[in-house]
TILUM-134295 format. One record per residue (C-alpha): residue number from 1; x, y, z. Coordinates in Angstrom, 2 decimals. Layout:
N
k,c1,c2,c3
NUM,X,Y,Z
...
This chain:
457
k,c1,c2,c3
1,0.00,0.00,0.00
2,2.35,2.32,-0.69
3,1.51,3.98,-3.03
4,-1.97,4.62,-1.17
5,0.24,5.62,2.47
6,2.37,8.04,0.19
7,-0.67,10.24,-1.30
8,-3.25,9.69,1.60
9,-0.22,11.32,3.92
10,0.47,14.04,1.18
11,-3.49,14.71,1.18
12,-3.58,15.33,4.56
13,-0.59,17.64,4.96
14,-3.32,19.67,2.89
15,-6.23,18.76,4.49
16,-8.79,21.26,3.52
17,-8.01,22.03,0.31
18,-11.04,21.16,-2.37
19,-11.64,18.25,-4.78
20,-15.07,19.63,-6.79
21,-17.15,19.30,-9.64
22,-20.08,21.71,-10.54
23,-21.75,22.46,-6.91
24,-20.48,19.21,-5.30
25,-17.06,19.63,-2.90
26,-15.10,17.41,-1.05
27,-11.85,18.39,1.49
28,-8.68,16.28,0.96
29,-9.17,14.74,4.29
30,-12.99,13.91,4.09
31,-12.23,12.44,0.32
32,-9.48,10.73,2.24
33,-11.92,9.00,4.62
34,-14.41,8.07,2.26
35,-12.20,6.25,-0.12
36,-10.79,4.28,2.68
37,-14.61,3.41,3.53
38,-15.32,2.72,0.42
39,-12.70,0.14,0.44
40,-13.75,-2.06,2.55
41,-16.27,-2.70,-0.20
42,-14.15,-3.72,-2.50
43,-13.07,-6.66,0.10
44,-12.14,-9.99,-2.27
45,-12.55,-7.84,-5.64
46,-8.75,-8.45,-7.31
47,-9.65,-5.92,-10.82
48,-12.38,-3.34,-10.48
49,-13.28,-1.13,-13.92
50,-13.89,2.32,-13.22
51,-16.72,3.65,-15.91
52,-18.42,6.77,-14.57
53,-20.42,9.94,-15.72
54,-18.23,11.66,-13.05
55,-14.67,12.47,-13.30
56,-14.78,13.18,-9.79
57,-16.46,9.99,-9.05
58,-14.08,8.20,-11.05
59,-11.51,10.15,-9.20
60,-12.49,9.16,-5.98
61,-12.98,5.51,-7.13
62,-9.68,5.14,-8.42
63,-8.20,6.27,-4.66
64,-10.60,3.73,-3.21
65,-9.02,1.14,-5.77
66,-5.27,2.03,-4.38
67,-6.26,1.69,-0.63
68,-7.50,-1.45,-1.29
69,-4.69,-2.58,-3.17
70,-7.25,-3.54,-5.99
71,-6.31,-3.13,-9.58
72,-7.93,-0.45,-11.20
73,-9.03,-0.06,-15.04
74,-10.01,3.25,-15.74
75,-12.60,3.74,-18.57
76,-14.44,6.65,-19.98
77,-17.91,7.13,-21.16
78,-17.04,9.97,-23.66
79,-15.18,6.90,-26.08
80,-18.77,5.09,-26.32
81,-20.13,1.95,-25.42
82,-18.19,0.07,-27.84
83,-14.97,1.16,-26.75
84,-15.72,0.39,-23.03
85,-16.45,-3.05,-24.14
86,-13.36,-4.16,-25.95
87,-11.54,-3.04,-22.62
88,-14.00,-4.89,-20.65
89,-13.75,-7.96,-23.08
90,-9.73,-7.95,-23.27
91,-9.36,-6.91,-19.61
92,-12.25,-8.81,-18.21
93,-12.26,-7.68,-14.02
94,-14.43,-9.10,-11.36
95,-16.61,-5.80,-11.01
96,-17.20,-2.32,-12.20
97,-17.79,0.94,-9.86
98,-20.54,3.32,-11.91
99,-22.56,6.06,-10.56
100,-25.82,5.44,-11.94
101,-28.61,7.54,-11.27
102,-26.49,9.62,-9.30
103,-25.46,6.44,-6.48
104,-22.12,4.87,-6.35
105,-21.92,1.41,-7.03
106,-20.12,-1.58,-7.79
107,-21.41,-3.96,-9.60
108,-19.87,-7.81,-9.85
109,-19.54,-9.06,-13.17
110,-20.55,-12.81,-14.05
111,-17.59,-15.14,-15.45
112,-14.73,-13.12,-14.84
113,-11.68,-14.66,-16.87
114,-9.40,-12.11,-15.48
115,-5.90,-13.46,-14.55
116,-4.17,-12.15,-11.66
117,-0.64,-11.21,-12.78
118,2.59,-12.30,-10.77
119,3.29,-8.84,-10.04
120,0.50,-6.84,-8.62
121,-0.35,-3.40,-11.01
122,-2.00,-1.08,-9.21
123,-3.55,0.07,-12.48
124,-3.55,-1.02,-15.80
125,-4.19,1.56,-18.69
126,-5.57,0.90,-22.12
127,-4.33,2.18,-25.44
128,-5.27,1.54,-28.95
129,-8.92,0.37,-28.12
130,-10.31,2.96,-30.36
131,-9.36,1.31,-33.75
132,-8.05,-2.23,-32.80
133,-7.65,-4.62,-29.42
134,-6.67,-2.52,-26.54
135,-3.60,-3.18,-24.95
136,-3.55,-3.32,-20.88
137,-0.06,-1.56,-19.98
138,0.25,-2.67,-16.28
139,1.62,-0.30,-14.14
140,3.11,-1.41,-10.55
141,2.57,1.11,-7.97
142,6.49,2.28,-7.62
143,5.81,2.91,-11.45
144,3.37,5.54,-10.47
145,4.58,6.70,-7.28
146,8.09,7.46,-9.27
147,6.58,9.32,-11.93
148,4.70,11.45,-9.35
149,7.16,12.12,-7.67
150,9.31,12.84,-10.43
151,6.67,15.48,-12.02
152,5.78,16.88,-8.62
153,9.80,18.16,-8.30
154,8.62,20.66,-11.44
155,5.87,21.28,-11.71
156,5.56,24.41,-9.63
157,1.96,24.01,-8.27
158,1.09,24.87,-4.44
159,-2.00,25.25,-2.15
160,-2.55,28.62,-3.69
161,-3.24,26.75,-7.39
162,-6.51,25.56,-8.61
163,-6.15,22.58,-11.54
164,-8.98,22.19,-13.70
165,-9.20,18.87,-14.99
166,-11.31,18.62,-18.25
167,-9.81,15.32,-19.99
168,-10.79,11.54,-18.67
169,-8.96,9.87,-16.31
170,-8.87,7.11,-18.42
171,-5.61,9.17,-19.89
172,-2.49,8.44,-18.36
173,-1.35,11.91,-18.54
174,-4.40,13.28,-16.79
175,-4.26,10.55,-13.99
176,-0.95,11.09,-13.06
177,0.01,14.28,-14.58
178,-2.93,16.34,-13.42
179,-4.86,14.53,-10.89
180,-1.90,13.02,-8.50
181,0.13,15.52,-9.07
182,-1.99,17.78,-7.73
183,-3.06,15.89,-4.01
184,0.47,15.36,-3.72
185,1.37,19.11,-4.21
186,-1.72,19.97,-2.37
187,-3.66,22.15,-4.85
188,-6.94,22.51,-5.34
189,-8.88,20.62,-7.85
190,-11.92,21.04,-9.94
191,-13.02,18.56,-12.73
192,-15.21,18.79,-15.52
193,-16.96,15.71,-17.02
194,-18.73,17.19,-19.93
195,-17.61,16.83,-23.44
196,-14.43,19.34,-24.60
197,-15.51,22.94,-25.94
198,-12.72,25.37,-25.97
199,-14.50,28.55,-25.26
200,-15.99,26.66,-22.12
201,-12.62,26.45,-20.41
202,-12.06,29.55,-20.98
203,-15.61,30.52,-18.99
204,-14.20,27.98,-16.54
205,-11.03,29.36,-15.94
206,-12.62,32.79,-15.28
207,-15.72,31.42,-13.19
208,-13.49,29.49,-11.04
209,-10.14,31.63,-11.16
210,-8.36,28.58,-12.20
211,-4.61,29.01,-12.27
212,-3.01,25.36,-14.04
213,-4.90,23.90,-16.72
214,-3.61,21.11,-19.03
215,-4.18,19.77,-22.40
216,-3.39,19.18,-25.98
217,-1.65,21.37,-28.73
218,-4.89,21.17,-30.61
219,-7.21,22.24,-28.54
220,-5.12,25.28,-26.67
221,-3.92,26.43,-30.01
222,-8.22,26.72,-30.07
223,-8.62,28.14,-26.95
224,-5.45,30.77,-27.98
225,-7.90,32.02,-30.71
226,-10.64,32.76,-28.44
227,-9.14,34.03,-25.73
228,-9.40,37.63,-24.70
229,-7.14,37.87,-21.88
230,-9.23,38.90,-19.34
231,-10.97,35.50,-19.15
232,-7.63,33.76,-18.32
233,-6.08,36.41,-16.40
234,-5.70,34.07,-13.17
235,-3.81,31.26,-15.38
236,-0.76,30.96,-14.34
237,0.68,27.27,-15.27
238,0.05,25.90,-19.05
239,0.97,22.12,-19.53
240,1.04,20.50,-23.03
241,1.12,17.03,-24.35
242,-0.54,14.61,-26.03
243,0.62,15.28,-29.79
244,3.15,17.09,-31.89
245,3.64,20.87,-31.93
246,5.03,22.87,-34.04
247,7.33,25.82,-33.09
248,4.60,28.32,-34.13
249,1.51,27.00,-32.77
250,3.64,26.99,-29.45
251,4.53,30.61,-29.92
252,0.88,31.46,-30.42
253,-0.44,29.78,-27.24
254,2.31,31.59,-25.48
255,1.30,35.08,-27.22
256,-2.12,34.39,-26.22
257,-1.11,33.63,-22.27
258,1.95,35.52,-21.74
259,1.65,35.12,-18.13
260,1.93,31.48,-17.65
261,4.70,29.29,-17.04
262,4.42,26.76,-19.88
263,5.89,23.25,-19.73
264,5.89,21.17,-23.09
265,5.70,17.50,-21.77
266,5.87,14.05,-23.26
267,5.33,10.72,-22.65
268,3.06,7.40,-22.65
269,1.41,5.01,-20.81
270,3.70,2.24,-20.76
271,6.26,5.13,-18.82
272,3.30,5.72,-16.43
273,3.33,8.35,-18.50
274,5.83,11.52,-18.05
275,9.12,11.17,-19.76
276,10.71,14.06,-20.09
277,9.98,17.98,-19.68
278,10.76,21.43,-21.33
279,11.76,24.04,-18.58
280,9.28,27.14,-18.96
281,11.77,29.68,-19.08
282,13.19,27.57,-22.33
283,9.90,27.42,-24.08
284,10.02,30.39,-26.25
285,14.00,29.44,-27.66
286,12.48,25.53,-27.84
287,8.80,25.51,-28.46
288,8.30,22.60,-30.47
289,11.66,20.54,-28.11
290,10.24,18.40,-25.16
291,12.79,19.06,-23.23
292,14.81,16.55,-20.59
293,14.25,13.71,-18.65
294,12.63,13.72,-15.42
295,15.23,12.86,-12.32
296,14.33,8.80,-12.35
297,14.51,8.21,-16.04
298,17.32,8.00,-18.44
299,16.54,8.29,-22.62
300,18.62,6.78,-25.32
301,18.67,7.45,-29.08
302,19.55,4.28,-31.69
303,19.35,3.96,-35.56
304,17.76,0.88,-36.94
305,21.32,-0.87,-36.42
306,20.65,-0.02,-32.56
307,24.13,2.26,-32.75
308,23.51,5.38,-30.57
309,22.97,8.52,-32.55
310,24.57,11.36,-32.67
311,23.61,15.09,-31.83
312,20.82,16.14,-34.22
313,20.83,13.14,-35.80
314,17.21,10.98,-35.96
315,16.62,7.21,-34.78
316,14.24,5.79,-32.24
317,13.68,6.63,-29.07
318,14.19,4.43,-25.82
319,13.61,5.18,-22.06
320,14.06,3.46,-18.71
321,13.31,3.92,-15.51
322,11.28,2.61,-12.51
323,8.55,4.70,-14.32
324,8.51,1.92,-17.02
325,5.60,-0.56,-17.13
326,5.50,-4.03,-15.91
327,4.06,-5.26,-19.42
328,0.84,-5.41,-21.66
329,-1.73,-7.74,-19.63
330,-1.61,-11.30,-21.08
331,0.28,-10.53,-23.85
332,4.41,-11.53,-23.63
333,4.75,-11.61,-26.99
334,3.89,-7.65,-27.60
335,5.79,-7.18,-24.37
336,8.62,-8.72,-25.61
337,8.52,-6.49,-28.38
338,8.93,-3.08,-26.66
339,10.59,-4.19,-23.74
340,14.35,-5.50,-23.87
341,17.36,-5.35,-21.91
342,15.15,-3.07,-19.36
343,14.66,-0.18,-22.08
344,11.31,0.53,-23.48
345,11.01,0.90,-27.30
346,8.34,3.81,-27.73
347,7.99,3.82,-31.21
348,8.78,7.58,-31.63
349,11.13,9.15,-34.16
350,13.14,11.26,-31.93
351,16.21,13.43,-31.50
352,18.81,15.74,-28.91
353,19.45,18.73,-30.51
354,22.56,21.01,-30.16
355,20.73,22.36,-27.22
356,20.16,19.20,-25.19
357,16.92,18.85,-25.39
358,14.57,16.31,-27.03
359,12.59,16.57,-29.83
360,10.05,14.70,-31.03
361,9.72,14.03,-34.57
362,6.22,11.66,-34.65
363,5.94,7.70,-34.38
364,7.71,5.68,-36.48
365,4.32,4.01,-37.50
366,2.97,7.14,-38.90
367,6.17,7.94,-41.08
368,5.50,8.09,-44.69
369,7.54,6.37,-47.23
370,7.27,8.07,-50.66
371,9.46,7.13,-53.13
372,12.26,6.84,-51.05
373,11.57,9.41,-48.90
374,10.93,10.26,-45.43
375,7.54,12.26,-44.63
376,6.67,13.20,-41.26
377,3.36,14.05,-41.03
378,4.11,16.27,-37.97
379,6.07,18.27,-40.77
380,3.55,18.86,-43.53
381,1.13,19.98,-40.91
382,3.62,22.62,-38.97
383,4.21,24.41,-42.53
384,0.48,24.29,-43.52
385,-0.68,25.22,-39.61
386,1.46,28.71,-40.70
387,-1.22,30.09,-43.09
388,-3.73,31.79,-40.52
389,-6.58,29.90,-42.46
390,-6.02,27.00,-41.27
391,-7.61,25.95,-37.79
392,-6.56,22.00,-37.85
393,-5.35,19.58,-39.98
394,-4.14,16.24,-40.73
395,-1.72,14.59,-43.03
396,-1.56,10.45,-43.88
397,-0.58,7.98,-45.50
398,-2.54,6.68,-48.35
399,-1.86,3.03,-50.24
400,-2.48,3.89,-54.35
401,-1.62,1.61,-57.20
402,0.63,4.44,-57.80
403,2.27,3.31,-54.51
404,2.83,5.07,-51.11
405,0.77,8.78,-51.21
406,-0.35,11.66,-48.87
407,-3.70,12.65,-48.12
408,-4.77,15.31,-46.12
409,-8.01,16.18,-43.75
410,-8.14,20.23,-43.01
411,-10.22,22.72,-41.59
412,-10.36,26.11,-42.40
413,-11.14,29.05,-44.12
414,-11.39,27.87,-47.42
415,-14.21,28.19,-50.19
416,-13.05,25.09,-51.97
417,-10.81,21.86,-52.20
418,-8.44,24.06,-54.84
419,-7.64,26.46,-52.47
420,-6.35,23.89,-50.15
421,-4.34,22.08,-53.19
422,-3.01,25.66,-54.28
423,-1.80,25.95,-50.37
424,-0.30,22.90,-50.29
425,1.55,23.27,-53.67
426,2.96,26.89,-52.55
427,4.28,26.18,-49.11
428,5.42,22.54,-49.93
429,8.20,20.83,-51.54
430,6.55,18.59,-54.54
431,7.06,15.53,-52.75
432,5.12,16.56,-49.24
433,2.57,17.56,-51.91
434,-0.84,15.37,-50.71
435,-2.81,13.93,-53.81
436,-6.47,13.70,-51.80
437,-8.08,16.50,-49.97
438,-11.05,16.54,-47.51
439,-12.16,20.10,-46.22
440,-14.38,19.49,-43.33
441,-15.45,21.61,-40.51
442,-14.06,19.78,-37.75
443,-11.49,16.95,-37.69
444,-12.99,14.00,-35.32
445,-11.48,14.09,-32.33
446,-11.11,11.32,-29.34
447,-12.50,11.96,-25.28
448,-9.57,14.19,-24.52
449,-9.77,16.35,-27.65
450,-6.65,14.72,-29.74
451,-7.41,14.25,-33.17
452,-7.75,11.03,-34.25
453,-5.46,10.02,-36.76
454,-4.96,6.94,-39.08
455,-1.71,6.05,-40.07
456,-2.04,4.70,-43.88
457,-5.62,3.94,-45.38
């Protein structure tokens, strides 16, 4: 338990600071208390799913989970019903907590075929369940009590700071980026469970003079557009992740919150999540760099030959740590895969700069091939994000019988598909030039506002 010892002692150190969600509130200590009550509950349960219309209630759950030293599987209703249930199907736990009409409950679920593991995760994360099986990254409870700890060291919240939480738990990042982080440093907390709209946080922030708020390039480069100033004038501490960002969309979420402290972070779930961190007073020189590694992990660069690269020179990235998962739930040979010699393979095209920092260049699964050639898609949308038309877009691969192409999804000011193609054709270098267009209004987007993106269709 301790994991549960280590945040229960941190949450009463701060003991009347505020866990809430629209008019309900809760003090550190009396959400301390009921968690621990609601434990006993959960007597004889070894997995417990976590699906509820509350991100506080979920919240609150998950703590229950950890003092009972039950595995937890976090899910999120604003995926859909289809999602939950390939995570329920793969995963398969002995009961669910929901809060149905408004009660807490948990609810036993008939022929469990879950498997207890040989070493005990305290949670285990899904990824990938939106498009294909879900994979269960375990995490052990020193894998999340390191990665706190490690994020807690700088991320400069206090008891004066109020974190609004608008993204699912079911996220990694938000779990332990925003949620534990913030009990451990004792801030304040308020969560919002409805689904993302950009000019709504920015209400939010001003309603409830929130001062950290978290979340993808995306959807702050959004909220950057909208905001007048006055309605985030209590912000204070800016955290993104979750994608690739260009150097310009960072300088425009800056320009549009020149008072905050803003830390570019990256990582994923298998590193429980944080890897490394940009410094906030480096952000303007390194906008689109994600800076160093936190204190417990170390990072490694190889080619496909697995030689070490050099500065400014490209290959995979690799991380260990006691932040590293145990492995994917009942699957070796996947673990096997990423796993080896105690470094995880992330899949990410990566690289330290002349600077010392890292910089992410996309995942090696969404690199594009064209006639030799290495695309990044991360690179065709940076260049086309510059024209002040452009609110999102998208660039993928695309199989043809003329082999390996581009295609592109954008959204924008545009009266027609030939505007877009006359863009792309002016800013681009012929062989970054997409052959298939789709204007829409909107990209689709997943429960935490990422865009969704397919790597070769």
């Amino acid at each position: 338990m301790k994991l549960w010892n280590y945040i229960k002692e941190q949450m009463l150190a701060s003991s009347n600071q505020q866990i809430s969600e629209n008019g309900a509130s809760l003090s550190f200590e009396e959400t301390v208390i009921w968690a621990e009550t609601f434990a006993d509950k959960l007597h004889g349960i070894r997995c417990c799913a976590i699906l509820c219309s509350s991100e506080m209630v979920a919240a609150m759950s998950l703590l229950a989970c950890f003092a009972a030293e039950v595995t937890a599987v976090p899910l999120s209703m604003r995926y859909g019903e289809a999602h939950c249930n390939k995570i329920l199907d793969t995963i398969s736990p002995d009961a669910i907590i929901m809060d149905t009409n408004g009660e807490i409950e948990i609810y036993k679920l008939k022929d469990s075929q879950y498997i207890t593991p040989s070493k005990h995760p305290a949670l285990i994360m899904c990824t990938s369940g939106t498009t294909g099986k879900p994979k269960g990254a375990m995490l052990s409870e020193q894998n999340i009590l390191t990665n706190v700890i490690d994020i807690a060291d700088y991320f400069a919240l206090g008891r004066n700071d109020t974190i609004l939480i608008a993204r699912p738990l079911y996220h990694c990042a938000v779990l332990t980026g925003e949620f534990l982080t913030a009990l451990v440093k004792g801030s304040n907390i308020r969560f919002y469970s409805e689904q993302f709209n950009p000019t709504k946080m920015l209400e939010l922030i001003k309603q409830y003079q929130i001062t950290a708020f978290c979340g993808t390039p995306t959807l702050l480069s959004i909220m950057a557009r909208f905001n007048r100033r006055s309605e985030a004038e209590t912000l204070k501490h800016i955290c993104i992740s979750g994608e690739c960002m260009s150097a310009e969309a960072g300088l425009k979420i800056h320009a549009a919150f020149p008072n905050c402290r803003i830390y570019h972070v990256y990582g994923l779930t298998e590193a429980s999540p944080r890897i490394s961190y940009l410094p906030p007073e480096s952000f303007c020189d390194h906008p689109d760099c994600v800076g160093i590694p936190l204190n417990s992990v170390s990072v490694k660069i190889a080619n496909q030959a697995g030689e070490p690269c050099k500065e400014n020179e490209e290959g995979i990235l690799y991380v260990k740590g006691d932040n590293v998962m145990i492995g994917y739930y009942q699957d070796t040979e996947k673990t096997r895969s990423v796993l080896k010699d105690g470094w995880l393979c992330t899949g990410d095209i990566a690289l330290i700069n002349d600077a010392g920092f890292l910089k992410i260049k996309g995942r090696n699964d969404d690199l594009i091939i064209k006639s030799g050639m290495n695309v990044y898609p991360s690179e065709i949308e940076s260049v086309l994000k510059q024209d002040p038309r452009v609110r999102e877009v998208l660039a993928y691969g695309l199989y043809t019988q003329f082999g390996t192409q581009i295609g592109l999804k954008i959204a924008g000011n545009f009266e027609c598909i030939e505007d877009v193609r006359d863009l792309c054709i002016k800013v681009l270098p012929s062989f970054q030039v997409p052959i298939l267009f789709e204007l829409l209004d909107e990209l689709p987007k997943n429960g935490s506002g990422k865009v969704i993106r397919r790597t070769y269709i």
